[in-house]
VEXDO-884285 format. One record per residue (C-alpha): residue number from 0; z, x, y; residue in three letters. Coordinates in nm, 2 decimals. Each point is the difference from the previous one (the first is absolute). Layout:
<sites>
  pos       z       x       y  code
  NUM       Z       X       Y   ala
...
</sites>
This chain:
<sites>
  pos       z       x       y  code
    0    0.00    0.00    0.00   unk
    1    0.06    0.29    0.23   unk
    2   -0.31    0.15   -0.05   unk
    3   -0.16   -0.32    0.07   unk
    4    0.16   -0.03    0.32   unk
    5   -0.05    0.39    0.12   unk
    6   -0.34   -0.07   -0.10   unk
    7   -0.07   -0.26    0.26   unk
    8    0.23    0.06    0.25   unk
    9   -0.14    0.38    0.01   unk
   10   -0.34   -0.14   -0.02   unk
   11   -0.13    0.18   -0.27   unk
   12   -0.18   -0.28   -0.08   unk
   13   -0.30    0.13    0.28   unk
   14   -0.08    0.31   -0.21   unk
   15   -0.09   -0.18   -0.34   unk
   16   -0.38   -0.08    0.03   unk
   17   -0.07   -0.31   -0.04   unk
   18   -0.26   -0.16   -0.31   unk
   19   -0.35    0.05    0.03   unk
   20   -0.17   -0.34    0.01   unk
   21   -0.19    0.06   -0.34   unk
   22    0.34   -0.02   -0.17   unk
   23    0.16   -0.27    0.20   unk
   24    0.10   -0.34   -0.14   unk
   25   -0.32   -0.16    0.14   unk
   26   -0.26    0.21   -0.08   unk
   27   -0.27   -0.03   -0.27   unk
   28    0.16    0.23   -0.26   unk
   29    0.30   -0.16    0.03   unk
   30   -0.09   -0.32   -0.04   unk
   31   -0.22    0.09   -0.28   unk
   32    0.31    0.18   -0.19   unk
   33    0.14   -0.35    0.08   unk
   34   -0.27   -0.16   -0.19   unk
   35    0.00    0.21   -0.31   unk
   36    0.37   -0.05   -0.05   unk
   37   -0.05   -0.40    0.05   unk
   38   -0.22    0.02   -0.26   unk
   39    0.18    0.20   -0.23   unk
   40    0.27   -0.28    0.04   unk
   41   -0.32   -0.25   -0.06   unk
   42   -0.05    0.16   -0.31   unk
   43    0.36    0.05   -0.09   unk
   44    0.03   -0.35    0.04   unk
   45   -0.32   -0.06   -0.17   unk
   46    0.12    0.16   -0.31   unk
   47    0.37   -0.15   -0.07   unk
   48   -0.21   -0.35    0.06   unk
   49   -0.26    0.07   -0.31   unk
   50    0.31    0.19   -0.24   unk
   51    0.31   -0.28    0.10   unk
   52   -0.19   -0.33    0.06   unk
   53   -0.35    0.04   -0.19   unk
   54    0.16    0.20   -0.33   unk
   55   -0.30    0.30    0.04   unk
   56    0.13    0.28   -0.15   unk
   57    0.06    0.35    0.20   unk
   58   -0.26    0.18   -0.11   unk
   59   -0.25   -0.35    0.05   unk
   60    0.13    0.02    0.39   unk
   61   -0.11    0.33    0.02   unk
   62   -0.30   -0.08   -0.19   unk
   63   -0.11   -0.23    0.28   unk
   64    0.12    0.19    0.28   unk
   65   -0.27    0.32   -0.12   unk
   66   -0.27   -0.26   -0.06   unk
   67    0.07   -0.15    0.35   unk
   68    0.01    0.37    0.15   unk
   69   -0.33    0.06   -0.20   unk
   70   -0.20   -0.32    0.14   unk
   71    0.16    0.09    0.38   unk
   72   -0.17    0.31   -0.05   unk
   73   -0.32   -0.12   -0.15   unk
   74   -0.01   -0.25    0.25   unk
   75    0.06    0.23    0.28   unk
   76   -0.23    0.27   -0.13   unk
   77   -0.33   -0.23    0.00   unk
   78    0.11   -0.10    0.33   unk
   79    0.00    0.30    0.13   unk
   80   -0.34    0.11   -0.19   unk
   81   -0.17   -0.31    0.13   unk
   82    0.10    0.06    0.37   unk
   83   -0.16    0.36   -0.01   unk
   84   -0.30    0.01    0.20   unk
   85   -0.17    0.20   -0.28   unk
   86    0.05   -0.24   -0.25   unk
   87   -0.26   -0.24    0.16   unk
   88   -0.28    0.26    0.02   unk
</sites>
């Protein structure tokens, strides 16, 4: 508590830089951290629903999850194929 105080009544507080904008709370890689970890909550959530309420095994939750990552990327892969300007040539 002392230190706290000595901190800010000495104003050591002005020499501390402060956070760059890329890593503020607000910024685009912040909020896309944000993101990831809502959807590894999503998928959390995801998988206690199909092993508790549905009865699929733990190795059949995992089962759909790499099938689902497999399609995401399949998906996402001719997407990205058929937006190349080369592709259409």
């Amino acid at each position: 508590k002392t230190d706290f105080i000595n901190f800010i009544s000495d104003q050591e507080w002005k020499s501390i830089e402060p956070v760059s904008s890329w890593f503020g709370p607000s910024s685009f890689l912040m909020s896309s951290m944000s993101a990831l970890f809502q959807l590894s909550m999503w998928i959390r959530h995801c998988h206690g629903y199909l092993t508790e309420n549905i009865g699929i095994p733990v190795w059949g939750s995992y089962a759909v999850f790499a099938l689902a990552t497999l399609f995401s990327g399949l998906i996402l892969g001719l997407v990205s194929e058929a937006l190349e300007p080369d592709w259409l040539v």
